[in-house]
N, C-alpha and C positions, 0 to 999 in steps of 0.2 A: 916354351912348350911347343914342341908338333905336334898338329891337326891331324888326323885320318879320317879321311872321308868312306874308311873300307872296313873302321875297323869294329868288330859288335860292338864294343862301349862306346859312348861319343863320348860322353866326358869323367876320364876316370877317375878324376877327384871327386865326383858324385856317387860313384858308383860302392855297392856293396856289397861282402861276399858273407857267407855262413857256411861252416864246415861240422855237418854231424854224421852220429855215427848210427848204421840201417842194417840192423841186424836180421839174419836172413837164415834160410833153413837152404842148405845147398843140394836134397836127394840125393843122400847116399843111400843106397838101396843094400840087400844084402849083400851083392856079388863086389861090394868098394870099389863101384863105378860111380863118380857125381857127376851128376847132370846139371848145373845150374841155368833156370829162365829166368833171368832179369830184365825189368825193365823200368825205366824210369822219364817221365814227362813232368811240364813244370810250365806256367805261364805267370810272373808277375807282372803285374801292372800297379802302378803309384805307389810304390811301397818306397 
């Protein structure tokens, strides 16, 4: 195995990932123009 000293995960056999699904309301307004503001932040620690 190669090291990366650069890379986010240090050790990707440690590491792990969840895929869910964020359902959202995207402003469609009358005139079927959508505006979507998304945004999304996230800090784990010791999990």
């Amino acid at each position: 195995a190669v090291e990366c000293n650069l890379c986010p995960i240090e050790y990707k056999r440690a590491s792990k990932s969840q895929e869910i699904d964020l359902p959202f309301d995207i402003g469609c307004g009358d005139d079927e123009i959508c505006t979507a503001l998304l945004s999304l932040s996230g800090r784990f620690y010791n999990t």
